[in-house]
N, C-alpha and C positions, 0 to 999 in steps of 0.2 A: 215304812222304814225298818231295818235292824232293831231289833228289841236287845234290851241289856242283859237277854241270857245267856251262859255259856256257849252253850249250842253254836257250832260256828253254821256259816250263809253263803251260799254259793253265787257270787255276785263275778259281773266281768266287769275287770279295773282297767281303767286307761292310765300309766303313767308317762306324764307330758313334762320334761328334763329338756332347761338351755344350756347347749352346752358351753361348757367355760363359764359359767355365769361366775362365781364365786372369784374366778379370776383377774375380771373386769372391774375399771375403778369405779367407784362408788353414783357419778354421774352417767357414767354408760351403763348400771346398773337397773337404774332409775329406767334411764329409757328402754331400756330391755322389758324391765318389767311391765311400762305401761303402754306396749306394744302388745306384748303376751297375754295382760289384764283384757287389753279391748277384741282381741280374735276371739279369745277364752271367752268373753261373756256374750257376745254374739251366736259362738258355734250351740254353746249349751243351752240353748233357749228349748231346742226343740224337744229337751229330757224335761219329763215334765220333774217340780220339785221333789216329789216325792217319790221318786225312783232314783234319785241320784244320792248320793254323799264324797262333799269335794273335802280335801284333805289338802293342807299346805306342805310343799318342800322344801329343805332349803335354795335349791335351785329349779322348784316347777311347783307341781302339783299334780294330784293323781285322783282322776274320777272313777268311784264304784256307781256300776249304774243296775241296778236290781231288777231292770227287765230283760226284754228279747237284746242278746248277745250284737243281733241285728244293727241296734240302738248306739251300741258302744262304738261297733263300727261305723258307722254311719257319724256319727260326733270326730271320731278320730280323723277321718276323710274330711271333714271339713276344717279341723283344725289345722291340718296338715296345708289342704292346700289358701289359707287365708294367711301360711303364717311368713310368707314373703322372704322375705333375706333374713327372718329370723329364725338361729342354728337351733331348731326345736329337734327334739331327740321323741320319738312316740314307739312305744311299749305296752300291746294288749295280753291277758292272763286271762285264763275264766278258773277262778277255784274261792279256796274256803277264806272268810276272815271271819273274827268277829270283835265286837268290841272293845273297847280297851277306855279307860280313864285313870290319870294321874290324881296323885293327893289336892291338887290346885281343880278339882270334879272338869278337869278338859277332856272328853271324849274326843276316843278317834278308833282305829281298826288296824289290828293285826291280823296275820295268817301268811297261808304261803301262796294267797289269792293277789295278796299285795307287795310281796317280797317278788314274787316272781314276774309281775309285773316293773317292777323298776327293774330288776336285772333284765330284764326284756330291752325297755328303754336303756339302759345302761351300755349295753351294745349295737344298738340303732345307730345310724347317719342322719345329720341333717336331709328332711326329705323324702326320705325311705322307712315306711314302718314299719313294724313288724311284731310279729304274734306268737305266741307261744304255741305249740300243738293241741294245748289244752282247750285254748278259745278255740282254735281251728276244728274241732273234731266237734265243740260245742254247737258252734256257727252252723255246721255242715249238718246236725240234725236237726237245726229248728229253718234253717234259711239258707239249704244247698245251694241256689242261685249266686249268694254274694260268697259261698266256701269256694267258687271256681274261682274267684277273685286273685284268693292268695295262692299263694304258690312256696315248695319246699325252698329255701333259701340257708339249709344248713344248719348246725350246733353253736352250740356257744356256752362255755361256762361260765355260772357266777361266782363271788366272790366264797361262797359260801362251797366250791367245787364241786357242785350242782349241773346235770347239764339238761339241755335244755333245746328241743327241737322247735326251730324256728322258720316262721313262714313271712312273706312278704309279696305285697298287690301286686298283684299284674299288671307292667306299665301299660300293654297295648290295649287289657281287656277293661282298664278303668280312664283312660283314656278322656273320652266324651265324658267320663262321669265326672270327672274333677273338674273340667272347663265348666260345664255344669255346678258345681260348689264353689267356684271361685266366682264366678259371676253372682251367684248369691250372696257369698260371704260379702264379696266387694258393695255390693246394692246393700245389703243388711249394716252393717259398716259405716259409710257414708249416710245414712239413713240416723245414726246413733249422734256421729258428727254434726250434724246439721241439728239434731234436738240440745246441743250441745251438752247429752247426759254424762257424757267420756272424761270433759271439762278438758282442758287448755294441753294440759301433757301428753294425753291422747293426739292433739291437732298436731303437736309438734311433732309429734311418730308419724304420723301418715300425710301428712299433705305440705309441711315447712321443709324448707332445707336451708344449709348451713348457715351463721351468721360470720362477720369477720372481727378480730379484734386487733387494734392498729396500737404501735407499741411504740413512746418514744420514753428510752429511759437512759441516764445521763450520771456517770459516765456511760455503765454497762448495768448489765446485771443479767443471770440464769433464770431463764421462763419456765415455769412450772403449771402445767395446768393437771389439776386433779391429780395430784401428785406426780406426774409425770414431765421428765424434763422435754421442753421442745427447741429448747437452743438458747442461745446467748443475743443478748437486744443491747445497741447493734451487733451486728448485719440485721439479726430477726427484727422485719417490721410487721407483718401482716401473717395471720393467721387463722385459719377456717375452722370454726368451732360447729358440732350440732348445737339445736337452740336447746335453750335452758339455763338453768344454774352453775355456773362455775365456778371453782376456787384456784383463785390467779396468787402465785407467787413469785416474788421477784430477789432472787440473793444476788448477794454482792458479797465476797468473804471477807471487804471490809467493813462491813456495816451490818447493819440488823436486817432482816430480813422483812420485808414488808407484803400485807396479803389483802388481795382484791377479791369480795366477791362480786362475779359479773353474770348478770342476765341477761343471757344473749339470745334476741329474738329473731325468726326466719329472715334470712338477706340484710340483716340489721350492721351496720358497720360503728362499732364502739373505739375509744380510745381509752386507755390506762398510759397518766402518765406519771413518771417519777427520778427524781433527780437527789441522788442521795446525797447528803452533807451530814462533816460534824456535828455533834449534838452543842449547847451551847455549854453542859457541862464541864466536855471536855476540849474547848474553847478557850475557858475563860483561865484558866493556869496558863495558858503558853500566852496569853493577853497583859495577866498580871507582872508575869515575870520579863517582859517587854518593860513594862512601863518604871519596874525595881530595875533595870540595869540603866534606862534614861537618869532618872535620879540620880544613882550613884555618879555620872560622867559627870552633871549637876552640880555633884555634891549636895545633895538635897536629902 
């Protein structure tokens, strides 16, 4: 591992960025991540522990991997092709970091081995990887075989006005190789599933699909799921949710607002039902004053 001296360490970073994550409401957050979690903990098996150090992002995470540059690619290639309809952003570097801790003793790493890495990633497409020339030139003295791989794919500045010659695989020459890592990933994967190490939110990612939630609310009221509006009930009866956890809202501008949470499981078809009425509060004045004006006719 990195020792805690100044000294910075030449290590190649992979940083792995979804894109829009932060976007996304807090349920499709969820499932983003424990999609991302289970590619992520399948691909890295083969670094062993102590050549690696993973770092959290707020939208990925970013692996320094302290061996052959070989390695880093090789990890990236598999995460790439396991990671399905997930909008993964991948960004390789090979240069300096070195340690870092806050007042709370949290370690982690700076440099411009890691910076230039996410700005890599940062201008990535779902799908399409790409590398800095720095890895590229690294790659091509220790493992010129997989440096025919990439190929010149252009500039790009970061944020920091930095630029940055960037390389990306060769579809035709990686080809066989990725049917090849997707077939593993997928066998390694299902292999995880089946031990049920992933537990339940993992299943829901990869092998459930949607559940339905049937709505009968009375008069009306605006459907809100995860904060987002999906229409007025009625007309809206039926609606296709992923499984999981949901936060169901139902306004009416006359009334209070009332909130469902629903656990919706694969092909599962649920009901939320609600019929808003007067509180008895404010009921019982237009009650009393009914029964003071009988009186009065009375004379009572």
């Amino acid at each position: 591992m990195i020792e805690t001296a100044s000294a910075p360490t030449l290590v190649s970073v992979i940083a792995l960025k979804i894109q829009g994550f932060t976007g996304h409401p807090v349920a499709e957050q969820v499932r983003l991540n424990a999609q991302f979690e289970a590619l992520v903990g399948v691909a890295i098996q083969p670094l062993p522990v102590e050549h690696r150090i993973v770092l959290e992002m707020p939208d990925g995470i970013a692996v320094a991997v302290l061996g052959d540059p070989r390695q880093a690619l090789e990890f990236a290639e598999l995460v790439q092709a396991a990671a399905l309809d997930l909008p993964l952003c991948i960004g390789l570097n090979h240069g300096p970091v070195r340690p870092t801790s806050d007042g709370f003793q949290e370690t982690g790493l700076i440099g411009d081995g890691l910076a230039a890495a996410v700005a890599v990633a940062a201008a990535a497409t779902p799908g399409r990887l790409l590398a800095s020339r720095s890895f590229y030139e690294t790659l091509a003295r220790s493992a010129p075989d997989r440096a025919r791989d990439l190929g010149p794919a252009g500039t790009l500045t970061d944020a920091s006005v930095r630029t940055h010659q960037v390389y990306a695989l060769d579809r035709q020459a990686t080809l066989a190789r990725r049917r090849r890592l997707i077939a593993a990933s997928a066998a390694a994967v299902l292999s995880i599933l089946s031990l049920g190490i992933l537990g339940r939110s993992i299943r829901l990612t990869f092998l459930e699909r949607p559940g339905t939630i049937v709505f009968q609310i009375s008069p009306y009221g605006d459907i809100y799921v995860d904060g987002v509006m999906k229409g007025r009930s009625p007309p809206l009866a039926r609606l296709d949710v992923n499984p999981g956890l949901h936060s169901v809202e139902v306004r009416n501008s006359s009334y209070s607002t009332v909130t469902f949470e629903a656990t919706v499981r694969s092909q599962e078809e649920m009901t939320i039902r609600h019929t808003f009425t007067k509180s008895k509060r404010n009921d019982r004045p237009r009650e009393e004053g009914v029964m003071r004006r009988w009186r009065r006719k009375l004379g009572l």
